[in-house]
Biopython code that builds the backbone (N, CA, C, O; Angstrom):
import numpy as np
from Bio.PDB.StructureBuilder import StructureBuilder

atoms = [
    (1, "UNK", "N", (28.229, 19.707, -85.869)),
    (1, "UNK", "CA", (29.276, 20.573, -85.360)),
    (1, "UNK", "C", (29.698, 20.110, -83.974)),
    (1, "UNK", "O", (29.139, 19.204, -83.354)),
    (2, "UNK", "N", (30.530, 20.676, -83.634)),
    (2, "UNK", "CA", (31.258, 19.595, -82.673)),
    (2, "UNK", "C", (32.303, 20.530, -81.661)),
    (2, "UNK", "O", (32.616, 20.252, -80.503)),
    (3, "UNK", "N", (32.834, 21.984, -82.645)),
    (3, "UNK", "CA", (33.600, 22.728, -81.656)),
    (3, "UNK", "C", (32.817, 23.663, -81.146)),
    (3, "UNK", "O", (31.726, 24.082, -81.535)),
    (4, "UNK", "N", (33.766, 24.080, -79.832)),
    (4, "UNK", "CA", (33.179, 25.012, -79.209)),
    (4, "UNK", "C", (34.016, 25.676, -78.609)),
    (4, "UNK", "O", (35.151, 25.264, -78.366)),
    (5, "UNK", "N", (33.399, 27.234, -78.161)),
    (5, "UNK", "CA", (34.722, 28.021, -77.728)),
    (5, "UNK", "C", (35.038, 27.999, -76.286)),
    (5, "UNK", "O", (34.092, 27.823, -75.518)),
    (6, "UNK", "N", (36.113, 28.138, -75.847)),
    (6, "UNK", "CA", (36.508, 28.381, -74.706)),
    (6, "UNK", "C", (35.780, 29.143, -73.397)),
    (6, "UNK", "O", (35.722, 30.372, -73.381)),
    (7, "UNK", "N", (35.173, 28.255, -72.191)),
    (7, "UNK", "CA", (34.300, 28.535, -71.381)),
    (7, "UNK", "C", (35.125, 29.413, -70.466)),
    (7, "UNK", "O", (36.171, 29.028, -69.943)),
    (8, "UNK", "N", (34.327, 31.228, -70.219)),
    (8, "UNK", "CA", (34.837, 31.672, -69.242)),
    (8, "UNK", "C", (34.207, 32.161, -67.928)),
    (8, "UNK", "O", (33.052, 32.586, -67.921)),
    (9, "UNK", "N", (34.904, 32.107, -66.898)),
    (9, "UNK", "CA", (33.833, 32.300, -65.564)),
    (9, "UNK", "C", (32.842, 33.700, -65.735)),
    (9, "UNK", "O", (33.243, 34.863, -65.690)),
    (10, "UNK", "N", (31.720, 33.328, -65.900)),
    (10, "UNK", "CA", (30.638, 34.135, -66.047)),
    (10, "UNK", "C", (31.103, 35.175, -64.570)),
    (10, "UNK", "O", (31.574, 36.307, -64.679)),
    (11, "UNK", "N", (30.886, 34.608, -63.505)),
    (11, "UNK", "CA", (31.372, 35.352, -61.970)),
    (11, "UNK", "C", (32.182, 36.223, -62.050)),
    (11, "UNK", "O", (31.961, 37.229, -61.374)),
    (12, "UNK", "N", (33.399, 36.179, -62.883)),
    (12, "UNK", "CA", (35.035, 37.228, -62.859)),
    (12, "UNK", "C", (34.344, 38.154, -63.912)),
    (12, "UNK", "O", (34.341, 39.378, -63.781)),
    (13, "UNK", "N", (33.658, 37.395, -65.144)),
    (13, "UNK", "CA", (33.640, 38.676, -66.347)),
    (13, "UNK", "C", (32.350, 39.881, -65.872)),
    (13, "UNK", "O", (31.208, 40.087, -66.281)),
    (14, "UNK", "N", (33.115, 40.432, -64.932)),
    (14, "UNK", "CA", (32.801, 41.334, -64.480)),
    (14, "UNK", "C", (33.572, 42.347, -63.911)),
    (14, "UNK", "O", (34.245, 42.108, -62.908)),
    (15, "UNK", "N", (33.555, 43.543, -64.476)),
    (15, "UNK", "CA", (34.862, 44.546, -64.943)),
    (15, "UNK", "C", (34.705, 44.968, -62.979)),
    (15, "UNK", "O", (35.880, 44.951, -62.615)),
    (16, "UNK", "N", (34.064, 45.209, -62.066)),
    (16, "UNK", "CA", (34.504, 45.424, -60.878)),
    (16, "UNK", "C", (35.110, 44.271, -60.173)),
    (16, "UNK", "O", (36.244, 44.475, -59.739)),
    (17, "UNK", "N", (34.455, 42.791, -59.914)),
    (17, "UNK", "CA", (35.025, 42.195, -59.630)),
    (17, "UNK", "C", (35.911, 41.194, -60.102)),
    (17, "UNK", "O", (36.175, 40.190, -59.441)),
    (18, "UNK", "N", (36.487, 41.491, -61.484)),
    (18, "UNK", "CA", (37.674, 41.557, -62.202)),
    (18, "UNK", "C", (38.547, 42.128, -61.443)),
    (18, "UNK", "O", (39.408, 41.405, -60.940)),
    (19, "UNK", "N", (38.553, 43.573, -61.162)),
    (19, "UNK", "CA", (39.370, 44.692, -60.626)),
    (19, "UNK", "C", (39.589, 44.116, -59.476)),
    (19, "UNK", "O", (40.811, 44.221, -59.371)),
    (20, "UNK", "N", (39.228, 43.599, -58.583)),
    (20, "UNK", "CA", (39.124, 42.997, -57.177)),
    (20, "UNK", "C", (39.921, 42.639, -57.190)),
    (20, "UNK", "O", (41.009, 43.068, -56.807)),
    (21, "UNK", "N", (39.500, 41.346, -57.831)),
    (21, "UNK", "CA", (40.346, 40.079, -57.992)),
    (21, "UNK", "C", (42.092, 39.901, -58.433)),
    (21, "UNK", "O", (42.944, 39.075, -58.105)),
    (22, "UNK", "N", (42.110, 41.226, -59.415)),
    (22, "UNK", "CA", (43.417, 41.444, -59.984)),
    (22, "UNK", "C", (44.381, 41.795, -58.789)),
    (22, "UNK", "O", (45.450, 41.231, -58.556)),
    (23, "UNK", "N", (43.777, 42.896, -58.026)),
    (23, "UNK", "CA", (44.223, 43.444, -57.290)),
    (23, "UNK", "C", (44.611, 42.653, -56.033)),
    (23, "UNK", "O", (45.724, 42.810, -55.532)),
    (24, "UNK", "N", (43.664, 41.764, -55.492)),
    (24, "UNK", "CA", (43.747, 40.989, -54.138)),
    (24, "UNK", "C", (45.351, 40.134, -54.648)),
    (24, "UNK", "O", (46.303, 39.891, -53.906)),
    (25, "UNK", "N", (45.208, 39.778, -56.317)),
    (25, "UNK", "CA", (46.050, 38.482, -56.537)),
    (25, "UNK", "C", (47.604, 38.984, -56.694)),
    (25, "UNK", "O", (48.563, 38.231, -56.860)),
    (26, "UNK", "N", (47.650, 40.390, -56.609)),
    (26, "UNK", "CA", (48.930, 41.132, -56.958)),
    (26, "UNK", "C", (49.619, 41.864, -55.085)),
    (26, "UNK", "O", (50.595, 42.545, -54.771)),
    (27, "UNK", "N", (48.301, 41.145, -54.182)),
    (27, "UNK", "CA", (48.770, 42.160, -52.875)),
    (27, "UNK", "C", (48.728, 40.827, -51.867)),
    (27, "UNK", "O", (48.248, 39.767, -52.269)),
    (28, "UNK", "N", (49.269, 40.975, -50.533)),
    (28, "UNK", "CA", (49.050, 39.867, -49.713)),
    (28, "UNK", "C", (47.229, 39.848, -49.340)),
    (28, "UNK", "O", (46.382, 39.001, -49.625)),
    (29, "UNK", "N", (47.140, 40.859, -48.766)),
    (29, "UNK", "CA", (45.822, 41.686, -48.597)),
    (29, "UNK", "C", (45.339, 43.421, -48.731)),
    (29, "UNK", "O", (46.207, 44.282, -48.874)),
    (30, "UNK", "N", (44.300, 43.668, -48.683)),
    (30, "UNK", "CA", (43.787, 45.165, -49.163)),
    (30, "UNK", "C", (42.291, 45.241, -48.302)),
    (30, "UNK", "O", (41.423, 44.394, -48.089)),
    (31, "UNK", "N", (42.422, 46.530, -47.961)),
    (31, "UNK", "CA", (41.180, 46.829, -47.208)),
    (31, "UNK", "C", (40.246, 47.218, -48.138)),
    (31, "UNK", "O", (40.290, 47.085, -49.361)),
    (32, "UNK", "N", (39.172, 47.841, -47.264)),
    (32, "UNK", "CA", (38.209, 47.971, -47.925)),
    (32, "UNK", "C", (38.275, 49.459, -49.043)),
    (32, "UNK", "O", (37.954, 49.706, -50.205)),
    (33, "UNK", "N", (38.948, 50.265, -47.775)),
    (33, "UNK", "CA", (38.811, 51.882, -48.357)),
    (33, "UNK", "C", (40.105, 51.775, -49.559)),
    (33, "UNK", "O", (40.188, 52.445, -50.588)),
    (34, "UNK", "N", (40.881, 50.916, -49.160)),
    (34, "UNK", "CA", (41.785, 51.004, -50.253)),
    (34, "UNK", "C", (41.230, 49.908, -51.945)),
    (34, "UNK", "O", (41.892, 50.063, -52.972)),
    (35, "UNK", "N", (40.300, 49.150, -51.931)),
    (35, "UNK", "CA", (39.576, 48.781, -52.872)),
    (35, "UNK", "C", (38.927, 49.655, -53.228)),
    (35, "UNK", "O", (38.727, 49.627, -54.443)),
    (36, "UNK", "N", (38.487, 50.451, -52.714)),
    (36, "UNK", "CA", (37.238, 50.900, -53.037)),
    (36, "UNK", "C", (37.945, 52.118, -53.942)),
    (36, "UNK", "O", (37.508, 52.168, -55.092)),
    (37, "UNK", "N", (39.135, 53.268, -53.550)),
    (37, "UNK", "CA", (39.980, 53.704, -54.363)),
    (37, "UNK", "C", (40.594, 53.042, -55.295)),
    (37, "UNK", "O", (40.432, 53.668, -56.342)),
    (38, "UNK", "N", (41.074, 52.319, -55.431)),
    (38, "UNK", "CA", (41.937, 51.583, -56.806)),
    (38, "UNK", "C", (40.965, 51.040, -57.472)),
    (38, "UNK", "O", (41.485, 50.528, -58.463)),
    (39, "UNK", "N", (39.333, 50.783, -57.490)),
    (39, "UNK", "CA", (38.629, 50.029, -57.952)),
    (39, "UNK", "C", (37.512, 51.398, -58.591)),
    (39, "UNK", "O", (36.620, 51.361, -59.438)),
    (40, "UNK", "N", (37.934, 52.288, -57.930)),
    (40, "UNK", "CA", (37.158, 53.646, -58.493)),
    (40, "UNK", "C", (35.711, 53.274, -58.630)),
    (40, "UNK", "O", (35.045, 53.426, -59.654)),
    (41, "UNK", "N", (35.223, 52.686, -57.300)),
    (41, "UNK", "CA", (33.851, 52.152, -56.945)),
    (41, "UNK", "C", (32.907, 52.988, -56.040)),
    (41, "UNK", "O", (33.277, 54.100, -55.664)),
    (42, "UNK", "N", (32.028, 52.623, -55.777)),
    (42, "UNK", "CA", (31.165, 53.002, -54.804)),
    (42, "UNK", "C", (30.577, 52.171, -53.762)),
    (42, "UNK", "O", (29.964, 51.163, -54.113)),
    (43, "UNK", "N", (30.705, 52.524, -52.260)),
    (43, "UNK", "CA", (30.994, 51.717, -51.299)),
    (43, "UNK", "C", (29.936, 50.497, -51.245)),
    (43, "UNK", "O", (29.960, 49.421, -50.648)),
    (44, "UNK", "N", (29.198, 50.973, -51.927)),
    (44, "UNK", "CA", (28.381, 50.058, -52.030)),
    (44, "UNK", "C", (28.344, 48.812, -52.957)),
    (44, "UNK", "O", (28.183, 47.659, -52.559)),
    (45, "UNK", "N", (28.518, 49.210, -54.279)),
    (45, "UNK", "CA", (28.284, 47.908, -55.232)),
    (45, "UNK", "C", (30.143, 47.404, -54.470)),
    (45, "UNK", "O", (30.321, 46.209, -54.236)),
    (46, "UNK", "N", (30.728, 47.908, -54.323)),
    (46, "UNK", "CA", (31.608, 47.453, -54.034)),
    (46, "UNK", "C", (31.907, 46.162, -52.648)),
    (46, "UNK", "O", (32.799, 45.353, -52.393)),
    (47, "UNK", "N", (30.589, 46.572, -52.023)),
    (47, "UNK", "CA", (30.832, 45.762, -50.310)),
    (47, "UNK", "C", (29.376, 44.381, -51.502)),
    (47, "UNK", "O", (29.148, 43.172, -51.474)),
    (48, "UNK", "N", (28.929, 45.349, -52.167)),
    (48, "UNK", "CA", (27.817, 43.752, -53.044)),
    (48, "UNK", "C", (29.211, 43.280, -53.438)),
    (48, "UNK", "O", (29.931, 42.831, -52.545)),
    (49, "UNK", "N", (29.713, 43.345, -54.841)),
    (49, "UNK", "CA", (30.827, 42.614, -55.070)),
    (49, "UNK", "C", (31.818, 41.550, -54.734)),
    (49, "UNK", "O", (32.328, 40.627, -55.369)),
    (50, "UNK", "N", (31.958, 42.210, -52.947)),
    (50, "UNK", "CA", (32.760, 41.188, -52.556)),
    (50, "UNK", "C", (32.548, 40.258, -51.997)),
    (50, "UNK", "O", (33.341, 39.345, -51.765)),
    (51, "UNK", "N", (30.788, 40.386, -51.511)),
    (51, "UNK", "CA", (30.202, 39.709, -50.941)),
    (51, "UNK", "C", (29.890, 38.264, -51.577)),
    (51, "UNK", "O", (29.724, 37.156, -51.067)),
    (52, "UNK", "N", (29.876, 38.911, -53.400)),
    (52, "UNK", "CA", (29.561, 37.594, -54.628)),
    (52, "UNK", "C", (30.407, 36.662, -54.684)),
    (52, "UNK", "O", (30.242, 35.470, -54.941)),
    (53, "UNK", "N", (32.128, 37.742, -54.221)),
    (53, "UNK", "CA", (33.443, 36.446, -54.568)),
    (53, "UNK", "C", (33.511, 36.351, -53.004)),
    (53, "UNK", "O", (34.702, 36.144, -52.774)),
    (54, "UNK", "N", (33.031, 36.385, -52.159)),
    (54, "UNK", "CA", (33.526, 35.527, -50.915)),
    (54, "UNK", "C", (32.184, 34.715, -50.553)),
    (54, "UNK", "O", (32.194, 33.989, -49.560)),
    (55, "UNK", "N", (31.514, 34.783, -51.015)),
    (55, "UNK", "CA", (30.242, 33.550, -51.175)),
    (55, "UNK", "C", (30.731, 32.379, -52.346)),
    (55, "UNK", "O", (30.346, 31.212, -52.416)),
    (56, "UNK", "N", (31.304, 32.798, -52.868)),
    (56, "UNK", "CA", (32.074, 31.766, -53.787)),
    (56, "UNK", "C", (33.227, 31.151, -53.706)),
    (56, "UNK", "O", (33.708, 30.153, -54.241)),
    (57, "UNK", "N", (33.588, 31.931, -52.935)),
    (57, "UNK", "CA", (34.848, 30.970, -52.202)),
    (57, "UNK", "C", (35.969, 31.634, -52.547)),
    (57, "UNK", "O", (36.969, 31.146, -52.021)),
    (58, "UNK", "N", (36.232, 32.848, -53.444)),
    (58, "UNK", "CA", (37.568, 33.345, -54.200)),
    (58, "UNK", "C", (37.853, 34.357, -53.033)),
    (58, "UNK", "O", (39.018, 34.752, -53.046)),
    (59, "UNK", "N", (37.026, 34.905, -51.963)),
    (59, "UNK", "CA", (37.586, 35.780, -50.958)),
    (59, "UNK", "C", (37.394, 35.376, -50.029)),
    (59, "UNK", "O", (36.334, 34.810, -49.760)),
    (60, "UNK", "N", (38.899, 35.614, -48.761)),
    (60, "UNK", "CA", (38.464, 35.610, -47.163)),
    (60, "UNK", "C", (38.251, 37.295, -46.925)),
    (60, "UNK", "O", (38.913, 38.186, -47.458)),
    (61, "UNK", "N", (37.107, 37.452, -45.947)),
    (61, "UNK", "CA", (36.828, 38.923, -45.312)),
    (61, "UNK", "C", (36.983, 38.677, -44.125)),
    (61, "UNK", "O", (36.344, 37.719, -43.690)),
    (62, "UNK", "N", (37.691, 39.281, -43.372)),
    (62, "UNK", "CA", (37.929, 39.549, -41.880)),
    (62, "UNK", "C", (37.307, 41.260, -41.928)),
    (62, "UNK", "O", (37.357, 42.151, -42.776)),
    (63, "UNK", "N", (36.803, 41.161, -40.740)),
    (63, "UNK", "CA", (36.745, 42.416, -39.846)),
    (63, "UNK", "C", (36.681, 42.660, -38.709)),
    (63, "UNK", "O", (36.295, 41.886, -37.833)),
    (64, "UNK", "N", (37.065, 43.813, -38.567)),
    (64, "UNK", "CA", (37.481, 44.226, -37.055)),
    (64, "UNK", "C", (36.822, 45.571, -36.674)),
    (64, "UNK", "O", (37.075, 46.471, -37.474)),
    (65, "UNK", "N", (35.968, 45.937, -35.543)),
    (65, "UNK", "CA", (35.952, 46.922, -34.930)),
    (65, "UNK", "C", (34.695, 47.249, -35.040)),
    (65, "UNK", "O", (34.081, 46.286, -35.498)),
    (66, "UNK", "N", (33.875, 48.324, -34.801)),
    (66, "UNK", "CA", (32.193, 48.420, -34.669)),
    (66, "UNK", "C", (31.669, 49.620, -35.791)),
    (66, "UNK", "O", (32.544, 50.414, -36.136)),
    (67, "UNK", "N", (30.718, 49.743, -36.200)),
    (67, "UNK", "CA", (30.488, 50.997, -36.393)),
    (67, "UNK", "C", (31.027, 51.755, -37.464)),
    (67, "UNK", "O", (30.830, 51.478, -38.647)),
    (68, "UNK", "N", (31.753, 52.777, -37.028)),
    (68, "UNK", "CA", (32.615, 54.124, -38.179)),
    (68, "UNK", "C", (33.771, 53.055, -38.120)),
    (68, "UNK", "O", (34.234, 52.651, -39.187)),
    (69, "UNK", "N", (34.211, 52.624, -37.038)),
    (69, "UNK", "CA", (35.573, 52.289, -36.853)),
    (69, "UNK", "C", (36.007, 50.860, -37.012)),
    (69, "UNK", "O", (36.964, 50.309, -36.469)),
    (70, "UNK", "N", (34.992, 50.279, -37.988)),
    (70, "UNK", "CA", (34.674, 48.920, -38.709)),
    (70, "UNK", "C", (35.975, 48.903, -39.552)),
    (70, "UNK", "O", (36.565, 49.940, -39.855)),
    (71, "UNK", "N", (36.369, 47.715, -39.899)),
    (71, "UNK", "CA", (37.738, 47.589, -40.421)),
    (71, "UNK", "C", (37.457, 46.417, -41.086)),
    (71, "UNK", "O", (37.262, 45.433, -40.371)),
    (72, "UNK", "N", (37.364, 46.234, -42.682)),
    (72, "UNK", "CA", (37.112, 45.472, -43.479)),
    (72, "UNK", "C", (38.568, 44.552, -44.505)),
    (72, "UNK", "O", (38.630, 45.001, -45.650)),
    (73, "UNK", "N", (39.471, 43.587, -44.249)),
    (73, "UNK", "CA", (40.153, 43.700, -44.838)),
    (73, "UNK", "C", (40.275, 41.831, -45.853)),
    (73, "UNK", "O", (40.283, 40.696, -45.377)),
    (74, "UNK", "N", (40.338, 42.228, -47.089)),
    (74, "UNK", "CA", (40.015, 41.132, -48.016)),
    (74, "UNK", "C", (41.617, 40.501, -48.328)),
    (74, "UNK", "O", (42.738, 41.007, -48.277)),
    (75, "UNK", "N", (41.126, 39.202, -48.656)),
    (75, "UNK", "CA", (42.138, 38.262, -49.168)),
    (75, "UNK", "C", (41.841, 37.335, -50.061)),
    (75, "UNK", "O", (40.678, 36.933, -50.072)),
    (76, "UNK", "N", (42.884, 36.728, -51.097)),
    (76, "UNK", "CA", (42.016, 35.335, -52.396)),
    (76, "UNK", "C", (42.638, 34.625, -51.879)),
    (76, "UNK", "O", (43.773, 34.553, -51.408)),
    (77, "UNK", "N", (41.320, 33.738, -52.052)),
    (77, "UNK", "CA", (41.803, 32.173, -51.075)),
    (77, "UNK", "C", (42.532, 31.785, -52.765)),
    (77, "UNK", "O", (42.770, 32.467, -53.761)),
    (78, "UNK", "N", (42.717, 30.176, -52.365)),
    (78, "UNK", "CA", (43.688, 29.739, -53.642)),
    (78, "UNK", "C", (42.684, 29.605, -54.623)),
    (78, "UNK", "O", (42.825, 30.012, -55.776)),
    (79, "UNK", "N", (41.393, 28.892, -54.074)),
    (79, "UNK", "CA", (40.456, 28.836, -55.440)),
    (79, "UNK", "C", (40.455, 29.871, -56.094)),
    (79, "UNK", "O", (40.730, 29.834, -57.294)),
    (80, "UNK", "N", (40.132, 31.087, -55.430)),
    (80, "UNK", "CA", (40.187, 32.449, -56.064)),
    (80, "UNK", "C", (40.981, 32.595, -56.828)),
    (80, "UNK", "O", (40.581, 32.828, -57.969)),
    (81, "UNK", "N", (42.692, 32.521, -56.555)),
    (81, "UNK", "CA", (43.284, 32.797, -57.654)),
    (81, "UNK", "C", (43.495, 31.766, -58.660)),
    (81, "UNK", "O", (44.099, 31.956, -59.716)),
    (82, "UNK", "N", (42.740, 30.174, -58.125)),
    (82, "UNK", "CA", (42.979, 29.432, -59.356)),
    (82, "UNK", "C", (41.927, 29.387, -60.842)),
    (82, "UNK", "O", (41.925, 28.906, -61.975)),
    (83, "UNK", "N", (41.158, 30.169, -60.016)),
    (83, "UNK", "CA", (39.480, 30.396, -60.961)),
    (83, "UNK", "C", (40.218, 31.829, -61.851)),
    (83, "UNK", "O", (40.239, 31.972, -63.074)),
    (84, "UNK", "N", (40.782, 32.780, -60.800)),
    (84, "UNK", "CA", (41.340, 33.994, -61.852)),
    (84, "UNK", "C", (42.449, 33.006, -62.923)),
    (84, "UNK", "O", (42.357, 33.026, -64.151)),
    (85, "UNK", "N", (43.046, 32.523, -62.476)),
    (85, "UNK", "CA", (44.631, 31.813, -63.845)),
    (85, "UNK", "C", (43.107, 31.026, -64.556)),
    (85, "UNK", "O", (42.742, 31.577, -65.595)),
    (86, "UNK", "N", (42.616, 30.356, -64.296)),
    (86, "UNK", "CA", (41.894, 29.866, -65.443)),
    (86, "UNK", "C", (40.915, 30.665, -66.117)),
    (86, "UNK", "O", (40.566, 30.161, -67.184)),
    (87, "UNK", "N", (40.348, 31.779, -65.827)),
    (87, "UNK", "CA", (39.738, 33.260, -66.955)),
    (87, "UNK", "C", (40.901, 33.723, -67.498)),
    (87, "UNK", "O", (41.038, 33.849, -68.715)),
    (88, "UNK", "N", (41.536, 33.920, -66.904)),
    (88, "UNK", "CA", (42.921, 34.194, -67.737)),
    (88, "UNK", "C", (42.906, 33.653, -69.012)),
    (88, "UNK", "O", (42.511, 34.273, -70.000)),
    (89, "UNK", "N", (43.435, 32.214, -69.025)),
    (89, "UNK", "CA", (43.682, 31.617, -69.582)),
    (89, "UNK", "C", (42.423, 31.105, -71.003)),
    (89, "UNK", "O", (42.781, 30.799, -72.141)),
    (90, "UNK", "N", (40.850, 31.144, -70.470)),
    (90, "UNK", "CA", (39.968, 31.064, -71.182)),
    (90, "UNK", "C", (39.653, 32.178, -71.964)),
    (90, "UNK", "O", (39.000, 32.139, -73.006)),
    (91, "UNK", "N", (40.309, 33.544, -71.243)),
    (91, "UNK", "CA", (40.249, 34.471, -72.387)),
    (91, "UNK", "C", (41.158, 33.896, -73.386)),
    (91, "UNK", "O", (40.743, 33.213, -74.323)),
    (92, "UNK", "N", (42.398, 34.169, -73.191)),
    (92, "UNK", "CA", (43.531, 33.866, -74.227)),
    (92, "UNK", "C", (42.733, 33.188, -75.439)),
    (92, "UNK", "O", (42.462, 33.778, -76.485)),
    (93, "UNK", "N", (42.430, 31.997, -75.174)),
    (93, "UNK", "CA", (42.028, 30.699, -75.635)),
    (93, "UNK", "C", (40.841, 31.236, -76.661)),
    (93, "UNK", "O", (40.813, 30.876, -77.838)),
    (94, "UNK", "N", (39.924, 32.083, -76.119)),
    (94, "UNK", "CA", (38.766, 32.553, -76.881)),
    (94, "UNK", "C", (39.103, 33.631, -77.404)),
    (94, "UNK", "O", (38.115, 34.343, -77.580)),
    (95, "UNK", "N", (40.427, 34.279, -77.875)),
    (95, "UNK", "CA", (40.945, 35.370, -78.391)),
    (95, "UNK", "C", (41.850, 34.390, -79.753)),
    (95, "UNK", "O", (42.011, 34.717, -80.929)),
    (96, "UNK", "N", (42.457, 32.734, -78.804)),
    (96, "UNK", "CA", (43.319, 32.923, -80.377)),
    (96, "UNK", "C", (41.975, 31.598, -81.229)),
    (96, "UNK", "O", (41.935, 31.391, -82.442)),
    (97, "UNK", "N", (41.258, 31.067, -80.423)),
    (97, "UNK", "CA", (40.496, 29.850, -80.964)),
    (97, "UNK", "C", (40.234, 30.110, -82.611)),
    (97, "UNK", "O", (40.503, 31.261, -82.955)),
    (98, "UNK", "N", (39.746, 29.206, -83.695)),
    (98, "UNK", "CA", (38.822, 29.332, -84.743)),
    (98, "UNK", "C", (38.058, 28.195, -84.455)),
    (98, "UNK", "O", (37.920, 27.286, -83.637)),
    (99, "UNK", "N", (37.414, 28.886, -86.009)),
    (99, "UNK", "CA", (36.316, 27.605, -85.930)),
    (99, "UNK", "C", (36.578, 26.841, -86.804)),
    (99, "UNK", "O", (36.411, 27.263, -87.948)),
    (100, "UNK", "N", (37.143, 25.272, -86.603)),
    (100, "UNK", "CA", (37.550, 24.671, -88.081)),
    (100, "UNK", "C", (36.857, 25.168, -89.430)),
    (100, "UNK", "O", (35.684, 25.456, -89.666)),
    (101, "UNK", "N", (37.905, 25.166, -90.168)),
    (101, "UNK", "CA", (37.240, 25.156, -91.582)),
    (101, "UNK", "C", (36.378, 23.762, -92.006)),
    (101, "UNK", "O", (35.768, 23.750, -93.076)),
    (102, "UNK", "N", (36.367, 22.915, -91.356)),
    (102, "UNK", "CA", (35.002, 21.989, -91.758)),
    (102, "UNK", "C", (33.903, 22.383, -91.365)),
    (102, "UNK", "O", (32.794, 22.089, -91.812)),
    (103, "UNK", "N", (34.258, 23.277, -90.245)),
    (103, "UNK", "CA", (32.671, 23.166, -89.573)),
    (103, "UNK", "C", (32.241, 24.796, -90.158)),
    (103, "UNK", "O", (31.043, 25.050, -90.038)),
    (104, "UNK", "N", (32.872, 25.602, -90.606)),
    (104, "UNK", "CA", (32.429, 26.641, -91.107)),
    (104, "UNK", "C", (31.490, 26.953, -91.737)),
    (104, "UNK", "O", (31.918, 26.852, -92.887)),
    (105, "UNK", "N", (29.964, 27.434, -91.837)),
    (105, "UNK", "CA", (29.320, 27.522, -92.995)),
    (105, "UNK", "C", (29.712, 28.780, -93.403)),
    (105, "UNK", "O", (30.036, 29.827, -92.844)),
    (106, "UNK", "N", (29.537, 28.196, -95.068)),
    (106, "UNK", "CA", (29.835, 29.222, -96.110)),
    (106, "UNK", "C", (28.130, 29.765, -95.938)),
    (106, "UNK", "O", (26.997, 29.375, -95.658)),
    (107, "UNK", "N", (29.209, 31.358, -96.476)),
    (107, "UNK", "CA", (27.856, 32.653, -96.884)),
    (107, "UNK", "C", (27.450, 31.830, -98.353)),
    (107, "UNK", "O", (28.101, 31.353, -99.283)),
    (108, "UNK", "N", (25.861, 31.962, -97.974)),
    (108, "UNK", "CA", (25.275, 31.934, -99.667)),
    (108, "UNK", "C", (24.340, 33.173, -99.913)),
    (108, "UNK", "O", (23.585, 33.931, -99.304)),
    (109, "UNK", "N", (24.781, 32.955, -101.021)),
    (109, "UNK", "CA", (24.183, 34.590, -101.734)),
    (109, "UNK", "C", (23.302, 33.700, -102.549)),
    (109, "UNK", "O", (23.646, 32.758, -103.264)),
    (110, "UNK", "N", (21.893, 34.246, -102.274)),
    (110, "UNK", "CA", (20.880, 34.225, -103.050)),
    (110, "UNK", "C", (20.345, 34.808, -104.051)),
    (110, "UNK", "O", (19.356, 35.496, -103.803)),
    (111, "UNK", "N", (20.648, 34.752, -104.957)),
    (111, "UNK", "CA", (20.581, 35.615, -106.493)),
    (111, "UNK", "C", (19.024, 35.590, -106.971)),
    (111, "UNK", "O", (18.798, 34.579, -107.636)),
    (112, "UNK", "N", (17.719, 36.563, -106.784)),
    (112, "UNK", "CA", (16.541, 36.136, -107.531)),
    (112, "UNK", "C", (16.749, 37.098, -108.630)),
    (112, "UNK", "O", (15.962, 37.135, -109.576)),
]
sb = StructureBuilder()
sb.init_structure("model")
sb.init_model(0)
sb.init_chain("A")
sb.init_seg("    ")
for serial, (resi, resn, name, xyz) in enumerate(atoms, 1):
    if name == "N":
        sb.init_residue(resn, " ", resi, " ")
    sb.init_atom(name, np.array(xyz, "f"), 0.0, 1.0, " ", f" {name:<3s}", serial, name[0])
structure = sb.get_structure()
């Protein structure tokens, strides 16, 4: 056998920082409190989250200010959104793919 299906970023298939990501790639930038509403998160897995895609290179984090009055505001670098167009695209791919009919095994029914 020889095919195989369409590889997708293990990192994105993840329904919060999916949501991130959608969101960063549809805005110039977005803060924190406003992720954290549209992402219907909790401040927490949410500040883990972004911490995963800006260790990876798909987010810049700036902040500003100390304390309560800390000011968190995110951006996708280009890798970011070039890693999102290619999950994109590896979904698609693993939604319309088959598996040749050569390489198919047939069901056998075992008759005793």
């Amino acid at each position: 056998m020889t095919f195989k299906f369409a590889v997708i970023n293990p990192l994105l298939h993840n329904e919060l920082r999916l949501k991130i990501m959608v969101t960063l790639d549809s805005l110039e930038s977005a803060d924190f409190v406003y992720l954290c509403q549209i992402t219907d998160s909790t401040r927490g897995n949410l500040s883990v989250q972004i911490k995963t895609l800006q260790e990876a290179g798909y987010l810049e984090v700036s902040k500003s200010g100390v304390g309560r009055l800390s000011h968190t505001v995110c951006r996708i670098t280009r890798k970011g959104q070039e890693a999102l167009r290619a999950y994109e695209e590896g979904l698609r791919r693993l939604f319309t793919e088959q598996v040749p009919a050569d390489e198919r095994q047939e069901e056998k029914v075992n008759i005793s």
